[in-house]
N, C-alpha and C positions, 0 to 999 in steps of 0.2 A: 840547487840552492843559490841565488843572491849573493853578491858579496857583500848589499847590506844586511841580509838576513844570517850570512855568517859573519857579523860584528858584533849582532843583538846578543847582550849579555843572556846567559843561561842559566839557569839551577836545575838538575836532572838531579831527582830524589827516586831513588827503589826502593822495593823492601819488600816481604811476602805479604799476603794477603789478612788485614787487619789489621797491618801496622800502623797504621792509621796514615799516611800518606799524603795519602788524597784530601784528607782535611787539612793536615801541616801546610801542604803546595799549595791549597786555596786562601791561606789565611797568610803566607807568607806572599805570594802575587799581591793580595791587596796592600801588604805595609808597602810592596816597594813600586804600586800602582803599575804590573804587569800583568801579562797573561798568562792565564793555567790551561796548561793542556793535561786531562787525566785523557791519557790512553785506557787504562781497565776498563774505561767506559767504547772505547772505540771496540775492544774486540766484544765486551759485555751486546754492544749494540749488535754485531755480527751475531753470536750466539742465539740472540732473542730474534732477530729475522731467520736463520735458521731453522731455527725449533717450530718458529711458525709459520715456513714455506716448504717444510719438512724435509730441508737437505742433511744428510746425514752426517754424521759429527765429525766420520770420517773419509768424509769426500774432499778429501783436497784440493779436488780442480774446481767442484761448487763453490766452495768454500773462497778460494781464493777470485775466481769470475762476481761472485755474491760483494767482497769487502771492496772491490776496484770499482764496485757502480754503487758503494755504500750513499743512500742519500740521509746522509746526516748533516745535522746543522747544529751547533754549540750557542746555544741564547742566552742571555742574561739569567742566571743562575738553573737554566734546564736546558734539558739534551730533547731535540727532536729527531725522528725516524722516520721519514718520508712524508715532514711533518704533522707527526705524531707524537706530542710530549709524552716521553719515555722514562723520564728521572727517574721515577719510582720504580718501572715495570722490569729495570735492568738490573734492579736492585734485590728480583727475587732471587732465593738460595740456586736451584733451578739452572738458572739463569749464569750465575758465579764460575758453578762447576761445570757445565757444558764451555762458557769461556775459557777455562782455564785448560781441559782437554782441546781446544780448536788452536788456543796458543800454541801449542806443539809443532804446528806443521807451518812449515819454512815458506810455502807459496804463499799462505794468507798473512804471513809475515811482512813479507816481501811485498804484497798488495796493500801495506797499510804504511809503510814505511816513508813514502813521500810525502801521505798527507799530512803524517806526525813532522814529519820536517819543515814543512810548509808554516805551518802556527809559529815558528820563529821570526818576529817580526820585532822592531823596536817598538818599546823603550825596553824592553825585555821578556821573557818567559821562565814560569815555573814549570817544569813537563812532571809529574809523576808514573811510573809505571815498575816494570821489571828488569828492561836494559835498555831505558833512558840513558844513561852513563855510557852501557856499554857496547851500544851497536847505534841507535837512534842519534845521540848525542856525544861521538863520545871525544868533539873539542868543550864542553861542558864548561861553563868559567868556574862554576863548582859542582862536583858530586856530591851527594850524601847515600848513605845509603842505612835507612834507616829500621829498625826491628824491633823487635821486644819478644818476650817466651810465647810458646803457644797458647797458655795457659791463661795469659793475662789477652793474646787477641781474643783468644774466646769468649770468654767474659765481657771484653769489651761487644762486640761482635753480640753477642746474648743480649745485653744493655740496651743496644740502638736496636734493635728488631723486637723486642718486647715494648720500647717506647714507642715504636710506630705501629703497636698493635696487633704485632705478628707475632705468630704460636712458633716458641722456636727451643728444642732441645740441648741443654749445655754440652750435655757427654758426645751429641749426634755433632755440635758443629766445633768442635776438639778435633773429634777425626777427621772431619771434613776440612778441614786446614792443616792437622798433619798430613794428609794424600797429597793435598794441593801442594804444601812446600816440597814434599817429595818428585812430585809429577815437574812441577817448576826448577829445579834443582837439577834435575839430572836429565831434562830434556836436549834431546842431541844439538839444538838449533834456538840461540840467543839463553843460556839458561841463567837462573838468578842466582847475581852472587856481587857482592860488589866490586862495581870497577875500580882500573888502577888508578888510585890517586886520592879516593873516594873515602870522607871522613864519615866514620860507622860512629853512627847516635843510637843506644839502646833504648828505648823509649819505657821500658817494664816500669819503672819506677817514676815516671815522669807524666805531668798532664801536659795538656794540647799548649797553653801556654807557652811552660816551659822548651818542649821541643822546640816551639815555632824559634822562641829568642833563642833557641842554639844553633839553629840554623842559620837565620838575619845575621848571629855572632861570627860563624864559621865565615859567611859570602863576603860581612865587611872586613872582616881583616885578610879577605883572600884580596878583594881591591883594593884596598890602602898597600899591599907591599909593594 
């Protein structure tokens, strides 16, 4: 990394899977006219080249050779794959939980770790992920780390895949977000939890709005002291 690139202001936002995140991080980049980088989507991207070059979930050395010649591209509001617009394709359930299982293993960690560090560039960046904070970023000018109950990702999570048309079970994707925050949690290598320092927003109770302004809240009065 740059010594310009380690000056460029930060906001590393975690949280488990549905906490809405990825949307806060996109919507806060734009108040402060930065860059978002969602990681979910880098390994989301891996899993989906995966499944359809049929490397196994748990081939590690694939896995990790596979993300080091990842040809992806970050567009104006889409994600390409060997230019291939993906946005939606990464988006299937599928898709999620195979990610979430490849996250696990430290090589293909470790072969995506650069690129993630690389998107820091001035005027600044928003990164969302799982240990944005706490291994990717973790001089961070702010953390958050941000959650809400399972109960309430799911629902949310039910909401947006029913509006985009997709057949999708409440009780089926409850569980399937409790595995994942188990699987994520307690995985040997980077697991999710918030880093030190890092000011924890519970989202249950709050829309997209609101979180965004606590967040903008949290970053300026981290630079004004």
């Amino acid at each position: 990394m740059s010594g310009l690139q380690a000056l460029a202001p930060l906001i590393a936002i975690d949280g488990p899977t549905a906490s809405g995140k990825g949307t806060v991080a996109q919507r806060v980049a734009h108040a402060l006219g930065w860059a978002h980088l969602d990681s979910g989507a880098l390994y989301r991207m891996c899993a989906l080249a995966a499944l359809r070059g049929g490397i196994a979930l748990d081939d590690e050395a694939g896995l990790a050779a596979l993300a080091g010649a990842l040809p992806v591209r970050f567009g104006d509001g889409g994600l390409e794959l060997g230019g291939e617009d993906v946005t939606e394709a990464i988006r299937d359930e599928a898709v999620g939980s195979a990610a979430s299982r490849i996250a696990a293993l430290p090589a293909l960690r470790a072969a995506l770790l650069g690129l993630q560090r690389d998107c820091r560039r001035p005027p600044g960046l928003v990164a969302d992920g799982r240990d944005m904070g706490t291994v990717v970023f973790p001089d961070a000018t702010v953390k958050i780390f941000l959650t809400a109950s399972a109960g309430s990702r799911a629902e949310r999570r039910h909401k947006q895949l029913i509006e985009k048309g997709f057949s999708a079970n409440l009780a089926d994707l409850l569980r399937d977000l409790q595995q994942r925050d188990e699987r994520d949690s307690k995985r040997a290598v980077a697991p999710l939890r918030p880093a030190q320092g890092a000011v924890v927003i519970d989202s249950t109770h709050l829309d997209i709005d609101e979180t965004v302004a606590q967040v903008l809240r949290v970053y300026r009065h981290r630079v004004r002291r």
